[in-house]
C-alpha positions as protocol buffer text, in pm:
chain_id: "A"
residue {
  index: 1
  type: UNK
  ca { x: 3731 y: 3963 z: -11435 }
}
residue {
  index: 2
  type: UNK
  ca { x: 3681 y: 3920 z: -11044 }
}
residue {
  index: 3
  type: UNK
  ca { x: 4052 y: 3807 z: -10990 }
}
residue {
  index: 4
  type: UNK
  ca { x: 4120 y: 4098 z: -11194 }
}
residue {
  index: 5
  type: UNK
  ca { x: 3959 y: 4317 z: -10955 }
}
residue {
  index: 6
  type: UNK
  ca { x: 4080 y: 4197 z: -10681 }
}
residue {
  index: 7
  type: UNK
  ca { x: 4467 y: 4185 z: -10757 }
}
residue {
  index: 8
  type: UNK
  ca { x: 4409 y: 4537 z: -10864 }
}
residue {
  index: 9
  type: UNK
  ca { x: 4267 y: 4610 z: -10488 }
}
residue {
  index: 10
  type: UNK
  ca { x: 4514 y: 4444 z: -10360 }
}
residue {
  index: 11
  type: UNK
  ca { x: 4808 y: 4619 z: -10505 }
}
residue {
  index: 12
  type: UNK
  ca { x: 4669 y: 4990 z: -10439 }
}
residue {
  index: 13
  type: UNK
  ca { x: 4597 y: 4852 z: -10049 }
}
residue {
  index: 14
  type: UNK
  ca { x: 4965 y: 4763 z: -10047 }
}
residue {
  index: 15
  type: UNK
  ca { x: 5075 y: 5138 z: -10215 }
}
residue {
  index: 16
  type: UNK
  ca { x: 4840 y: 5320 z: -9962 }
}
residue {
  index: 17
  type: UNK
  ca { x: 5085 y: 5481 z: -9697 }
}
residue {
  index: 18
  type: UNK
  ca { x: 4921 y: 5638 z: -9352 }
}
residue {
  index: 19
  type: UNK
  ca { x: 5031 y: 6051 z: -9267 }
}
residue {
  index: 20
  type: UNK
  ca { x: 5272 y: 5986 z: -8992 }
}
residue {
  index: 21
  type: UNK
  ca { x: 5147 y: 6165 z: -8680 }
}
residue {
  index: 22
  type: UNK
  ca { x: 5240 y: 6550 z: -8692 }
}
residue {
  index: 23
  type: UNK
  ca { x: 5586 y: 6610 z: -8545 }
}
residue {
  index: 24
  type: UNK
  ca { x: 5556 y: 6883 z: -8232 }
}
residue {
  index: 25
  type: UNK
  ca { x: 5905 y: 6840 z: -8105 }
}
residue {
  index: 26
  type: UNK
  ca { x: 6086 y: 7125 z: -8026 }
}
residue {
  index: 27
  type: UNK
  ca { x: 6439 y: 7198 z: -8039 }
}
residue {
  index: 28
  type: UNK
  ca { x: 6596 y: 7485 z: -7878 }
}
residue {
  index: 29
  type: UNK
  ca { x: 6752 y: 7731 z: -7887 }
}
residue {
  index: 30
  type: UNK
  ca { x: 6553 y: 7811 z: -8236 }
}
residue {
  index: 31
  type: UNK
  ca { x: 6303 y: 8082 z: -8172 }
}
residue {
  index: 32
  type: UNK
  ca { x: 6017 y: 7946 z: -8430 }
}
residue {
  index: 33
  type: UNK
  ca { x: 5876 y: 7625 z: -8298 }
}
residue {
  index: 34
  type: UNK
  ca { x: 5845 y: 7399 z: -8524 }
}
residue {
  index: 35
  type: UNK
  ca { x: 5541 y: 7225 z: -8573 }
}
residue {
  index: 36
  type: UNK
  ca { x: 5411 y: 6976 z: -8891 }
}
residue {
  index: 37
  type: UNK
  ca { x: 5043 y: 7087 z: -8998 }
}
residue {
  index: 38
  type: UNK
  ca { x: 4890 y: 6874 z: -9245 }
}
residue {
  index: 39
  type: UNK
  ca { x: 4771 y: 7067 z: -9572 }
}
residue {
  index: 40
  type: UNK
  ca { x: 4372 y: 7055 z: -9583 }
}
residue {
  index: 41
  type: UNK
  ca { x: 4215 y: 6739 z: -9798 }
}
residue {
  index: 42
  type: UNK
  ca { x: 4171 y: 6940 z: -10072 }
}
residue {
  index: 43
  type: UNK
  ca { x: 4529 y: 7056 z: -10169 }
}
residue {
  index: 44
  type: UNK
  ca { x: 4726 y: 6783 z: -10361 }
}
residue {
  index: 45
  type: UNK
  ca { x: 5038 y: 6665 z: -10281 }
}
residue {
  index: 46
  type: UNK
  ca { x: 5279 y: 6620 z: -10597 }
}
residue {
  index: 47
  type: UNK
  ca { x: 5517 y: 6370 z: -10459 }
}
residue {
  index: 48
  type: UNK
  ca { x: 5518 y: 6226 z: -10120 }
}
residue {
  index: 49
  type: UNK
  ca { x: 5793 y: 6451 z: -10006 }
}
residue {
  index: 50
  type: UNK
  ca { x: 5639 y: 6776 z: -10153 }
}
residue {
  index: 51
  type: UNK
  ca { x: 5358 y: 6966 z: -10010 }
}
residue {
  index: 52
  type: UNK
  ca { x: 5159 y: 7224 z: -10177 }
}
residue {
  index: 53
  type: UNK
  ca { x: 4972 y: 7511 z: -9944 }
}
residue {
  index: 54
  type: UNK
  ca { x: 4852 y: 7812 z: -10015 }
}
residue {
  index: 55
  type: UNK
  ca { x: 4934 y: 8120 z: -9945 }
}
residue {
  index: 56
  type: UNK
  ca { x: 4678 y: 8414 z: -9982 }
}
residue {
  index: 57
  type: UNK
  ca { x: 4785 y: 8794 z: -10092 }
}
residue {
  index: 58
  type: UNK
  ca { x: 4558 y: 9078 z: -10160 }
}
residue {
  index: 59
  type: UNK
  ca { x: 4465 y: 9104 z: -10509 }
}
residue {
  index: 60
  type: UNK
  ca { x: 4386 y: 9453 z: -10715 }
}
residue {
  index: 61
  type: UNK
  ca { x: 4093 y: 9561 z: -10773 }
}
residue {
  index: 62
  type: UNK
  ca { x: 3881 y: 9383 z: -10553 }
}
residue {
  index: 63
  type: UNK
  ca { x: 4117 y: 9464 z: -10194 }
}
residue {
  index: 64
  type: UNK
  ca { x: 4042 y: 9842 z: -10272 }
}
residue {
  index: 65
  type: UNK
  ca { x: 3737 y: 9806 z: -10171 }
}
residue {
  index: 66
  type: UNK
  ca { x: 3763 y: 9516 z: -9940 }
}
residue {
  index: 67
  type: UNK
  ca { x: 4048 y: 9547 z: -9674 }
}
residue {
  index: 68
  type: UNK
  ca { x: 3972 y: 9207 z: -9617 }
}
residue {
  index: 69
  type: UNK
  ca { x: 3983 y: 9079 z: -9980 }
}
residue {
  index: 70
  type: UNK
  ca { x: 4269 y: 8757 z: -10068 }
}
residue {
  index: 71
  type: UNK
  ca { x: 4307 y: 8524 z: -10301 }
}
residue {
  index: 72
  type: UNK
  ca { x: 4574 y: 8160 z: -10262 }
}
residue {
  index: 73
  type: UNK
  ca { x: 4845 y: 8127 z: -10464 }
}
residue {
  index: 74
  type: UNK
  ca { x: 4975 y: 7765 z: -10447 }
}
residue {
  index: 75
  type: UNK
  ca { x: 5340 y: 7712 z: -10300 }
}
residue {
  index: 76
  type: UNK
  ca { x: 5537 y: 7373 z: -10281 }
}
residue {
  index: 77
  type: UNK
  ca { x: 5772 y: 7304 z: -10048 }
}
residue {
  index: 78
  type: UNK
  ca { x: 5938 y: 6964 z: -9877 }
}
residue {
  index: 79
  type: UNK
  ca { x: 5962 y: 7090 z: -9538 }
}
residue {
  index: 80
  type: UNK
  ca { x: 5698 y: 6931 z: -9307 }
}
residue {
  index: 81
  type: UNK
  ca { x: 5701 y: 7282 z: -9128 }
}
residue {
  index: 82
  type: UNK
  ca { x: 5399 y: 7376 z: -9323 }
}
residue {
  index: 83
  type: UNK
  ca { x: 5274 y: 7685 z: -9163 }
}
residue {
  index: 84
  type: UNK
  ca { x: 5599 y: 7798 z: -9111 }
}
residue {
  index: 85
  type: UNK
  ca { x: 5686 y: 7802 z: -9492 }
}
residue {
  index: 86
  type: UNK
  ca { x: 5362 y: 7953 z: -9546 }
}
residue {
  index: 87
  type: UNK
  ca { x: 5424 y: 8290 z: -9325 }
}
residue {
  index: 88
  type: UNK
  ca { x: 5766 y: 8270 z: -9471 }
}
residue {
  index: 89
  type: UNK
  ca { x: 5622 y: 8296 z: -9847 }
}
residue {
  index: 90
  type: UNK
  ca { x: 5398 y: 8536 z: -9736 }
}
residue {
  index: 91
  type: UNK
  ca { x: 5678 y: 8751 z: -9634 }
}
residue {
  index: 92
  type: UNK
  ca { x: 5869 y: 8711 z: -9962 }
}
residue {
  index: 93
  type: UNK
  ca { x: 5518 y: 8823 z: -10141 }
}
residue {
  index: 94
  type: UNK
  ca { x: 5394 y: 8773 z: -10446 }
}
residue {
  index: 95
  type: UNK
  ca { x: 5612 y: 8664 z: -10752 }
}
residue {
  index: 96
  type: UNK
  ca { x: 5654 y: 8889 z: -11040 }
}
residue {
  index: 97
  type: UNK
  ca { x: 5416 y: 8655 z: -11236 }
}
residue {
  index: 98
  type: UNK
  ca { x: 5150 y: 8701 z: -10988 }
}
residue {
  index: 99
  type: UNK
  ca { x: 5195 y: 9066 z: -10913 }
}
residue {
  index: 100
  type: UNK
  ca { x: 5120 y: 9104 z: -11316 }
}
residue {
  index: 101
  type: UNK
  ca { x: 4779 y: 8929 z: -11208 }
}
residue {
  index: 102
  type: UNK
  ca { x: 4704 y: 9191 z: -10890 }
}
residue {
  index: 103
  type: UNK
  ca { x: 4846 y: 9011 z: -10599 }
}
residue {
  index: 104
  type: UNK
  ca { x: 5023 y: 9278 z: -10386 }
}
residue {
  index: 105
  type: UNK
  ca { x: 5207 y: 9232 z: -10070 }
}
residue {
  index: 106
  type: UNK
  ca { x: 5028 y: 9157 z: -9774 }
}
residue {
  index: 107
  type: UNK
  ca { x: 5330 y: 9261 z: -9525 }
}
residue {
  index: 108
  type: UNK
  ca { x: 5666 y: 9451 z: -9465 }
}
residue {
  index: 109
  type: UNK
  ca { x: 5883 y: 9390 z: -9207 }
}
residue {
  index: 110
  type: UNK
  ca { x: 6146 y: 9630 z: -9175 }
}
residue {
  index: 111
  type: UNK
  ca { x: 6444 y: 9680 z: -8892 }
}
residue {
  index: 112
  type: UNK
  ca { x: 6656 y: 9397 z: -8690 }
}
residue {
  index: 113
  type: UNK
  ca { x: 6522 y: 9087 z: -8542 }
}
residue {
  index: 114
  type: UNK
  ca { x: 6478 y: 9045 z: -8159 }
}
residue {
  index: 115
  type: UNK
  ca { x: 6451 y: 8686 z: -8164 }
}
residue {
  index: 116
  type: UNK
  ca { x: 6732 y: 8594 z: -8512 }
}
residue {
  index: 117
  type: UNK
  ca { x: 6411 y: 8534 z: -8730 }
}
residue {
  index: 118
  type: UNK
  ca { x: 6188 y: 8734 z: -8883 }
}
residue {
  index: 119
  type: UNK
  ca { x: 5895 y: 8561 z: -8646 }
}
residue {
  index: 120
  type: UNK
  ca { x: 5830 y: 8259 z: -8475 }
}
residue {
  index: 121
  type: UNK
  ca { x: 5511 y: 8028 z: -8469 }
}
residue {
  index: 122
  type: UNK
  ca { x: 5368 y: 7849 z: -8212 }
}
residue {
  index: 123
  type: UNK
  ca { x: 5030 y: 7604 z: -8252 }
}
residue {
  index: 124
  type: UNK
  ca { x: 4848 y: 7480 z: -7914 }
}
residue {
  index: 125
  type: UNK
  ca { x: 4521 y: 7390 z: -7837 }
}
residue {
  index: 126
  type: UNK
  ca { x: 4381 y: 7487 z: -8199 }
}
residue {
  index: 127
  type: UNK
  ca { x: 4515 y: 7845 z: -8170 }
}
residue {
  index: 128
  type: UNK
  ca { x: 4829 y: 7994 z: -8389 }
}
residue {
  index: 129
  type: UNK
  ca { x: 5052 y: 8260 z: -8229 }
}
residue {
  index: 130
  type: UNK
  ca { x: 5248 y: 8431 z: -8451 }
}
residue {
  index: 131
  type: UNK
  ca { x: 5506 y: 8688 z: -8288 }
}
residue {
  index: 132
  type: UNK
  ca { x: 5700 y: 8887 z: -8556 }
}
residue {
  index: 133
  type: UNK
  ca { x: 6023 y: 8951 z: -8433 }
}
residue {
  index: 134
  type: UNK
  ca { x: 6086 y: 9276 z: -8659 }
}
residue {
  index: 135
  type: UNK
  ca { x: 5870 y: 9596 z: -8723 }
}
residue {
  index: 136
  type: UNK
  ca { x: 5590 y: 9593 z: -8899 }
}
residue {
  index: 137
  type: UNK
  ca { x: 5537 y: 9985 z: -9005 }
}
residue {
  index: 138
  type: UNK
  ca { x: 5179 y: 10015 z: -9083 }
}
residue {
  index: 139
  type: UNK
  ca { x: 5027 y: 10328 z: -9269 }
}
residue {
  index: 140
  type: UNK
  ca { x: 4701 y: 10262 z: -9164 }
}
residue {
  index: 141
  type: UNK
  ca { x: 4359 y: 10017 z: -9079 }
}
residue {
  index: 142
  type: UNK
  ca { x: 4323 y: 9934 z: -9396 }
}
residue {
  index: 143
  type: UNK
  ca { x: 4706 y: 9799 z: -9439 }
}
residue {
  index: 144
  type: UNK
  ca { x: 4633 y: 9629 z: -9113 }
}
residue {
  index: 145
  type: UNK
  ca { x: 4310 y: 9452 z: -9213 }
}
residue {
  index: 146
  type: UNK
  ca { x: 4504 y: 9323 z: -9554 }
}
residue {
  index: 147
  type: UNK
  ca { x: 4843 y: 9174 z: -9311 }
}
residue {
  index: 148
  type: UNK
  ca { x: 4565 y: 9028 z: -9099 }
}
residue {
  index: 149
  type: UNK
  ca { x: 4323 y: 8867 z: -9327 }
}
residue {
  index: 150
  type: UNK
  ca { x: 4637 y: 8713 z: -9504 }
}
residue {
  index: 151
  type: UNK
  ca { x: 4784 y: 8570 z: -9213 }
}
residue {
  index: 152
  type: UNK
  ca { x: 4468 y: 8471 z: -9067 }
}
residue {
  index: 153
  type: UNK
  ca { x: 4342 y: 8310 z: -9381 }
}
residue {
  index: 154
  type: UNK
  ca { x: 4723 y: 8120 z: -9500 }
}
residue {
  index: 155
  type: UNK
  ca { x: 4733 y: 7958 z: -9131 }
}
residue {
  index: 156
  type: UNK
  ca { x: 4352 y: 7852 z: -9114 }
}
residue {
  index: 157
  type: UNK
  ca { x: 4411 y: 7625 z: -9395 }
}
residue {
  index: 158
  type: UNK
  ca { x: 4565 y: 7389 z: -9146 }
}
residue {
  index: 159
  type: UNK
  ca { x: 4318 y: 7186 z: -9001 }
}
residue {
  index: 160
  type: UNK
  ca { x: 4475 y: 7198 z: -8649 }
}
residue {
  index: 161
  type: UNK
  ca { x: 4456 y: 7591 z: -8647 }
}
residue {
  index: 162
  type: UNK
  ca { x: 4131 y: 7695 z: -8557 }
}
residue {
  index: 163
  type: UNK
  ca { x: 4220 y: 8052 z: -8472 }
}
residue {
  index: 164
  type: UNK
  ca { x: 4506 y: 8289 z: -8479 }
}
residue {
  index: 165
  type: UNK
  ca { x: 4675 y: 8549 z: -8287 }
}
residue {
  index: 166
  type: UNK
  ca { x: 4903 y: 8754 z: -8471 }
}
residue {
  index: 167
  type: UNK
  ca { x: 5143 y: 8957 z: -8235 }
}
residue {
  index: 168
  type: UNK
  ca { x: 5444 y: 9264 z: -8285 }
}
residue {
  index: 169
  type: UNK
  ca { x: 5798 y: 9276 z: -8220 }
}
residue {
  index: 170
  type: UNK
  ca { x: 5692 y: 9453 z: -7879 }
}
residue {
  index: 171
  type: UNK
  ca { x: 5476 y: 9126 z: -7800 }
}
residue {
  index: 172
  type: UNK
  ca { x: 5138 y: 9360 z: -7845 }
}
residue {
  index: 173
  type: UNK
  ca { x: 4834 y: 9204 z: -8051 }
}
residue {
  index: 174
  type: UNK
  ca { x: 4894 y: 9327 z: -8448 }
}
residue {
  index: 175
  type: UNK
  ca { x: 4685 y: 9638 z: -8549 }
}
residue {
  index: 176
  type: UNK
  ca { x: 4510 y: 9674 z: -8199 }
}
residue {
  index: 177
  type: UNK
  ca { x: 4518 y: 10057 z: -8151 }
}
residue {
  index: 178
  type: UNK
  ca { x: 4345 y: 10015 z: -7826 }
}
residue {
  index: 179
  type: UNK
  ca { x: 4616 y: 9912 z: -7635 }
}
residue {
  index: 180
  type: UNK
  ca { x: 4404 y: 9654 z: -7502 }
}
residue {
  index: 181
  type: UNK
  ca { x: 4574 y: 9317 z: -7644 }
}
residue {
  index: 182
  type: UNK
  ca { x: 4207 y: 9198 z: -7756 }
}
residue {
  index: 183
  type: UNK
  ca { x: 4372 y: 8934 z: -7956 }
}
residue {
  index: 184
  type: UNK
  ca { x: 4504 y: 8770 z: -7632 }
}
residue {
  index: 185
  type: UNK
  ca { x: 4171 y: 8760 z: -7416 }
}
């Protein structure tokens, strides 16, 4: 039974492979950086080229209420652009399966692109910028507080983004009617 045991440890030691370091190379001239975020422990990973993340939406009723209100839906993808793909599903929205369920949009972007993209992504010192490059028309706070509790809470998933700043085409900080760019301070 003990040589069992151990030839059974020592084939899954062998089988165990290490996360190569995250990848924060840059190439230019590609306006959204690039950068490899590792999924949080708890999401599974179906094969060891496919990632799952989530993405979060608002989701009917409970958002009516709550501006703030969003719920994951889980996404696969082989890139090892994580957070990219996840802004990028976000974008696309909901599936028609899920929009049955009450997930709505979180986000349109309407108009041309000032940078080719529809945004780019940057991660540094535990903090997320993302700068849409097209317009985001907004009817109001409460459309605002949906976009940004979506973005916010699909990037925070990543355990090397601590906090986010979410900016417009114009370079401005997303839904601050102040004028102020709080986000950036």
């Amino acid at each position: 039974m003990t040589s069992i045991l151990l030839a059974y440890l020592s084939l899954n030691a062998c089988n165990q492979q290490e996360t190569p370091p995250p990848d924060t190379s840059t190439s230019y001239p590609s306006p959204i950086i690039e950068v490899e975020t590792s999924p949080t422990p708890t999401q599974t990973q179906t094969t060891p080229n496919q990632r799952n993340v989530k993405v979060f939406f608002p989701k009917q009723p409970q958002s009516n209420q709550d501006f703030r209100y969003v719920e994951p839906v889980v996404r696969s993808t082989t890139s090892r652009a994580v957070a990219t793909f996840a802004i990028e599903q976000l974008i696309i929205g909901p599936t028609k399966a899920e929009t049955k369920i009450g997930f709505t949009e979180a986000l349109q972007l309407k108009g041309s692109s000032n940078c080719g993209k529809d945004f780019t992504l940057s991660i540094a010192a535990e903090t997320a910028t993302l700068k849409f490059c097209r317009a985001i028309p907004s009817p109001g706070v409460g459309y605002d507080a949906r976009a940004t509790s979506a973005i916010e809470s699909t990037l925070k998933q990543f355990s090397t983004i601590k906090s986010v700043v979410i900016l417009n085409k114009e370079g401005n900080c997303f839904g601050d009617l102040s004028g102020e760019n709080f986000c950036r301070k």
